[in-house]
N, C-alpha and C positions, 0 to 999 in steps of 0.2 A: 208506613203511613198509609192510609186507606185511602182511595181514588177521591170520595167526596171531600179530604182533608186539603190533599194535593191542588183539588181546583181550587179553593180556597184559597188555599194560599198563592197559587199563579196569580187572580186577580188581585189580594191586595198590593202584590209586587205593580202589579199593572197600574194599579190606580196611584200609589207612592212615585211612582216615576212621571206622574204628572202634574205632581205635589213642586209648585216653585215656592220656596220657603221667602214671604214677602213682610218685612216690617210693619207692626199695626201705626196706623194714619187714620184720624180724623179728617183728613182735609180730602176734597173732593178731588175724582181724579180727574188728570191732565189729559192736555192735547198738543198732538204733538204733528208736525207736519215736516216734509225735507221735498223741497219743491228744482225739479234739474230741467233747465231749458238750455239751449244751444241752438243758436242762427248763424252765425260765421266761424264756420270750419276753418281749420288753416289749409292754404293750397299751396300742393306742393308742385316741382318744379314736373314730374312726373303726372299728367292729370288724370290720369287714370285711379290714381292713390286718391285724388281730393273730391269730397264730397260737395254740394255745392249747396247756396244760400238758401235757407229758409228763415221764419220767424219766431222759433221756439222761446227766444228771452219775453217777447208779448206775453205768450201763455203765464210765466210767471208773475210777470209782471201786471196781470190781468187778476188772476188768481189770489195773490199775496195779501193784498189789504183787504181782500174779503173773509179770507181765513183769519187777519191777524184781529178784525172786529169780532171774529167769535173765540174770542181765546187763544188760539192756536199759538205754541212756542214754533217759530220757524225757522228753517235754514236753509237759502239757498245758493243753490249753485248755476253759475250762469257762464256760458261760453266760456273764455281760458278757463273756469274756476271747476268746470266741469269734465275735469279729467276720469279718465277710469279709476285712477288713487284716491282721487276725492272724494267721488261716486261709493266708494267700497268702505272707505274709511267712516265716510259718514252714516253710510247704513250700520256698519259695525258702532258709531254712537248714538244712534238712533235706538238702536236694541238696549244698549248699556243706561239710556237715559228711561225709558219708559219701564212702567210700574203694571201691575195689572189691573184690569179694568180701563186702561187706559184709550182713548179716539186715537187712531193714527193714519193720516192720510200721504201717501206717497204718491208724487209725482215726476213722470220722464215725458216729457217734448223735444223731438227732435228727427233726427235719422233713425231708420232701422233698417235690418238686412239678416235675410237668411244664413245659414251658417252649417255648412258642413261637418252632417255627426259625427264623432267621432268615438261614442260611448256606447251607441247601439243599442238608443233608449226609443230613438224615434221611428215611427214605421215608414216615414218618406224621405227618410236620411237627411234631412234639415231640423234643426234648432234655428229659437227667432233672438236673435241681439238686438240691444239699444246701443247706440252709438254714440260711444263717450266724446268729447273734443278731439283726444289724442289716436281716436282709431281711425287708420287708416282702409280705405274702400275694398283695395285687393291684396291678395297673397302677393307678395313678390320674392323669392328667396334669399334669404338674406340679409332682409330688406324692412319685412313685417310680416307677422305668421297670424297675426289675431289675435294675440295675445292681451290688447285692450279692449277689445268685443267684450261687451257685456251679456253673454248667452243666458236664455230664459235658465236653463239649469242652475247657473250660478245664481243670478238674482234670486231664485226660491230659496238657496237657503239662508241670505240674508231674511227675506220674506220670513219664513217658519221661525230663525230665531228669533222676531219681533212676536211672530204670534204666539210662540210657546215663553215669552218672558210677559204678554198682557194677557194671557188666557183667555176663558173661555167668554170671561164678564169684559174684555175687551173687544175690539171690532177694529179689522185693518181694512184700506181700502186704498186701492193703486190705479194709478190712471196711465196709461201707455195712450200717446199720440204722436203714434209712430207707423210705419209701415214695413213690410217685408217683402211688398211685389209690387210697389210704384217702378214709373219709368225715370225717374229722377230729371223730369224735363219741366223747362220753363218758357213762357211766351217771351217772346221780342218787343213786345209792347208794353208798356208802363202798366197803362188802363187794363191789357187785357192777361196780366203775369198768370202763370199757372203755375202754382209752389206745390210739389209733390215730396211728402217726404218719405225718403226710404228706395229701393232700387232694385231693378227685375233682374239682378246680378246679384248669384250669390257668391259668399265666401269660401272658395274651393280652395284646399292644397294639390289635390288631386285634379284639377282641372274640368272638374263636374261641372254639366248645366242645370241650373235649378231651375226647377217645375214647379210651379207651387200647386198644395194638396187644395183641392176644390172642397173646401166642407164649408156647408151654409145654416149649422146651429147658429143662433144667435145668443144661445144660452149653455155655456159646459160646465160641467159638474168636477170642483178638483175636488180630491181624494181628503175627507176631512179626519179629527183625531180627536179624541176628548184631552189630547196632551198643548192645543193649540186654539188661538182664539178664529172666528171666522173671519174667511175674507173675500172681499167681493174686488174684481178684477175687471176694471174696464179698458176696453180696445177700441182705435178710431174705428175700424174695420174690419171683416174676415179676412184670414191670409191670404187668398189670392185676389184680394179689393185694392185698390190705389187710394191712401188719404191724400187729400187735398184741402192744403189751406181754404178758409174763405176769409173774403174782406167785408168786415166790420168799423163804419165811421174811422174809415182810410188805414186801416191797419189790418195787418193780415196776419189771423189764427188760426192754429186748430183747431178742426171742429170741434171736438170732445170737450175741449179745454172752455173753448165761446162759450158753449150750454152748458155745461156743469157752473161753470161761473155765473151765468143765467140764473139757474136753480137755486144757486147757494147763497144770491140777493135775498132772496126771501124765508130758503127750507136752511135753518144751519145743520152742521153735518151732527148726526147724533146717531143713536143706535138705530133710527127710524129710518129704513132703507128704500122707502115709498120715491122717494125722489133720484134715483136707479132710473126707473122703466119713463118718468117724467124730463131724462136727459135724451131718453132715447127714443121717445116718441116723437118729440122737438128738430133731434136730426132727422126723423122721416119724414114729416113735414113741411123740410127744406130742398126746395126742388136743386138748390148745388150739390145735394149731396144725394142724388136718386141712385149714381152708382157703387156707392158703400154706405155698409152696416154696421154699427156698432155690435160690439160681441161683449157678453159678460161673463166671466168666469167666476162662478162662486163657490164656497163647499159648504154651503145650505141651499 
């Protein structure tokens, strides 16, 4: 076979492998949403293991009926209901329910925490986890190894298989409000509470101290495919920032969560990604939040 024969055919192989074979439909595509908040951890008798109060069921609960006015199929998951099984199980139906072409907005509020690599993918030997109901804070042997950490590796590729079953004419978009270098401290005071989620303790088996990696893009480029749809990736903060709740007519939210919900009174979420840099110009102009930045991850 002749060399110009040969490329030929590699690409059509190429482009057949991104061929998702989808039933014809008339009817317009869906939206689909899986919204995970988490405010009371269980604590255990060990406190070192227990993670402490925040307000992440708000976020949902802030979020949900503005999504469900613009169509949105939803599902949530809210403290007990937000276990790691739950958490995986539903991205696993999330994937199996959407079509191509399809809006899909995923959301996590809650805890987050570094996470000692162990695949030797990262160059500052941490991974960032969300932190299911049932993960416990530290290593203890024995005891809990991490094994319900939600590590960014794993969430991608629930992530990719959502994108690669809505393609290219669909659109994913994830919101993390979460941290992975807060001090996990709170005020003494009602009026003056300081809700920090996430913890300057990472998850070591090894007994490692974590550093967190000083990078201040506010915009990073993940690695796109013509096999998968695009997706834009929003973070309350850079990783070595502290998120901090604020309070809003006596309720206390994530910031990412307050403004997007802001935005999405007015902008519904559609292909039109103009209302991105309009969430995040909103946090900069909020003098509680002068010391963290939204970060967006996107592969356009």
């Amino acid at each position: 076979m002749s060399s110009n024969r040969s490329i030929l055919l590699n690409v059509v192989i190429m482009i057949m492998t991104c061929i998702v074979p989808q039933p014809l439909t008339l009817t317009a595509q869906e939206r689909h949403a899986l919204l995970v908040g988490i405010s009371d951890y269980p604590q255990y008798t060990d406190n070192d293991a227990s993670w402490p109060k925040i307000h992440g069921v708000n976020d949902v609960q802030l979020i949900k009926p503005i999504l469900k006015k613009q169509g949105f199929r939803i599902n949530t998951l809210q403290d007990k209901t937000a276990t790691y099984k739950a958490i995986t199980k539903s991205l696993v139906k999330l994937k199996d329910e959407v079509r191509e072409g399809d809006i899909v907005y995923v959301h996590f509020s809650g805890h987050g925490q570094a996470v000692e690599d162990e695949s030797g993918d990262e160059e500052d030997g941490w991974d960032e986890a969300f932190i299911p109901y049932d993960a416990q804070r530290r290593y203890k042997i024995n005891v809990y190894a991490g094994e319900k950490h939600l590590p960014d590796d794993e969430l991608n590729e629930y992530l990719n298989a959502i994108r690669e079953k809505i393609g290219q004419r669909g659109i994913l978009y994830v919101v993390i409000d979460a941290c992975h270098a807060g001090s996990s401290y709170r005020g003494d005071a009602v009026e003056d509470s300081i809700f920090v989620r996430g913890t300057d303790i990472g998850f070591s088996k090894s007994g490692k101290n974590y550093a967190p990696r000083i990078d201040k893009r506010g915009n990073i480029r993940i690695k796109n495919s013509a096999c998968l749809s695009p997706i834009y990736m929003l973070e309350a903060c850079r990783s070595y920032e502290v998120n901090t709740e604020i309070k809003q007519d006596g309720k206390y939210y994530g910031p990412i969560s307050y403004f997007i919900s802001q935005q999405l009174l007015t902008q519904p979420l559609s292909y039109d990604i103009n209302w991105i840099e309009n969430v995040r110009k909103a946090m900069d102009m909020d003098v509680r939040l002068i010391r963290q930045h939204m970060v967006v991850e996107s592969s356009k």
